[in-house]
N, C-alpha and C positions, 0 to 999 in steps of 0.2 A: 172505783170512782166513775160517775157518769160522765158520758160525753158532752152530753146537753144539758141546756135548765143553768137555772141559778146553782150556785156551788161548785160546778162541773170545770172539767177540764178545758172547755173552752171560753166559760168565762177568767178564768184564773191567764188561759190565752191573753185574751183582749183585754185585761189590766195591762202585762205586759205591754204589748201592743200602744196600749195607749201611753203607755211612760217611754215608749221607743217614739211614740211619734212624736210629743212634747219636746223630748233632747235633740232630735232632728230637728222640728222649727226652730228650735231657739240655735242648734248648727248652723242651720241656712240664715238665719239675720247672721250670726257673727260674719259668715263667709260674703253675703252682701256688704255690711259695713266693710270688710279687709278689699272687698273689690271696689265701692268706693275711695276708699282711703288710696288704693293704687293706682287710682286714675287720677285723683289729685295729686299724688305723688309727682306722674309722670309730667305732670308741667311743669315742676320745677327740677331739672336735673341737677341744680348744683346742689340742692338739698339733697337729692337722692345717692350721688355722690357720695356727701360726707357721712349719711346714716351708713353708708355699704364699708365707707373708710371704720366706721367706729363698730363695725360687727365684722369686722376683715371679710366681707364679703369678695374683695377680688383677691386675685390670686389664680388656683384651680379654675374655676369658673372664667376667668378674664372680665371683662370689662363689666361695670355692673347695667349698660345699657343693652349687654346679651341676655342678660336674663330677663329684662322685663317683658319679652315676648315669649317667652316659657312659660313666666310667670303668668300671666295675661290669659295663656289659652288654659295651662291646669288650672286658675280658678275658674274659672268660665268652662270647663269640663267640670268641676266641685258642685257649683250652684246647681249644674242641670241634672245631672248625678242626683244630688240630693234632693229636687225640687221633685224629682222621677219617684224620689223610693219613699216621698210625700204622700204623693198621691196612690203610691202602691198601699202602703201602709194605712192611710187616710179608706182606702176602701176594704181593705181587710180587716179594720175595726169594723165596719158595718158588718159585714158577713158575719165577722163573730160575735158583735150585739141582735142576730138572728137566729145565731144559733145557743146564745142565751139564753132567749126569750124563747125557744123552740118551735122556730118555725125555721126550719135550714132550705124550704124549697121556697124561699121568698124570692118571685120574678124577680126582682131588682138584684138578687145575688149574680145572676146570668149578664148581666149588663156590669156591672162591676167586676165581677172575674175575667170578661171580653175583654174591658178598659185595663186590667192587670196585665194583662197577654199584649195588648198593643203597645203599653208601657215599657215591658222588659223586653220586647223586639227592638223597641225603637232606644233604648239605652245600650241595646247590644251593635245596632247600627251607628249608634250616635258613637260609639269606642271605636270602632272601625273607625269612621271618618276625624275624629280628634286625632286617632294616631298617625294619620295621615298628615293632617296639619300639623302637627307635631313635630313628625320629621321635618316638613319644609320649615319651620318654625326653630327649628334646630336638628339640624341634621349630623352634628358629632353627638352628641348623646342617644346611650344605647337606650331604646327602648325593653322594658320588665316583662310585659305582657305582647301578643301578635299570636295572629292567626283567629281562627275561624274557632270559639269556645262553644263547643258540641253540648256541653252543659246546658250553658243558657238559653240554645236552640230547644234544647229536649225539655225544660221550663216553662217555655212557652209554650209549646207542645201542649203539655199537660195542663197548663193552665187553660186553655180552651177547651182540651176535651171533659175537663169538672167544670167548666159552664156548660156545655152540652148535656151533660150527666145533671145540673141543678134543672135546666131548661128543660127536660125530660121528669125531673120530681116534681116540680111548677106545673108541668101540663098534669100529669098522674094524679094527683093531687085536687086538680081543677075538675076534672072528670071525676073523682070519688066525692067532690062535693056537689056536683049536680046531680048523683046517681042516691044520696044519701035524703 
């Protein structure tokens, strides 16, 4: 099977891709409405009260005004989480609608794989610092995840140096058409 071109393995990709990025937008609306629905919530507590009484929300937990600041910052980590792998996703369909159409050293791939790299830095930074408010936000529950994820450093990693490497078939490219 080819790599490129119509038929190929990377368009069969960017179908994918693009039904991955559909179920995420329509993710992030839900998770928007559930974040306005919680902030309307939180102005009436006697309502919030009797919804927590009728799903026995306290107990374990305590009081159901401790979770609403749990609650608060994990969706508001959800939204930007997801709004992040939007935009990651949102540009890897471009790249793979170019290397559909077979042209894989299209400049504009070099600025969208930069944009991918600065993306999964700053969601890797953005965990750091939610876990951090987290803690202070509730500091008896154990945190799942901590430390330093060497993975998504070395992601990043790579993710620039394949814009370097397109930025390099851009220019190569550029010069075999002036020389043609």
């Amino acid at each position: 099977m080819r790599a490129m071109g119509p038929g190929s393995v990377s368009s069969f990709l960017k179908t994918i891709l693009d039904v991955v990025y559909f179920v995420l937008l329509a993710s992030l609306g839900v998770l928007v409405v559930a974040a306005i629905a919680g902030v309307l919530l939180s102005f009436s507590p006697d309502l919030l009260q009797r919804i927590s009484s009728r799903l026995e929300i306290n107990g374990a937990a305590g009081d159901v005004g401790d979770l609403i600041p749990m609650l608060g910052v994990g969706v508001i980590y959800l939204i930007l989480n997801a709004s992040a792998l939007l935009v990651i996703i949102g540009r890897l369909r471009r790249v793979f609608a170019t290397l559909t159409a077979g042209d894989p050293f299209d400049p504009e791939n070099v600025r969208r794989l930069r944009l991918i790299g600065f993306v999964l830095g700053g969601m890797e930074i953005a965990r750091y610092a939610f876990g951090v408010i987290f803690e202070a936000v509730a500091p008896d529950v154990s945190r799942l995840e901590g430390g330093i994820n060497l993975t998504a450093w070395f992601a990043v990693l790579v993710v620039f140096v394949l814009a370097e490497v397109f930025r390099e078939g851009a220019r190569l490219r550029r010069e075999a058409e002036l020389t043609i």
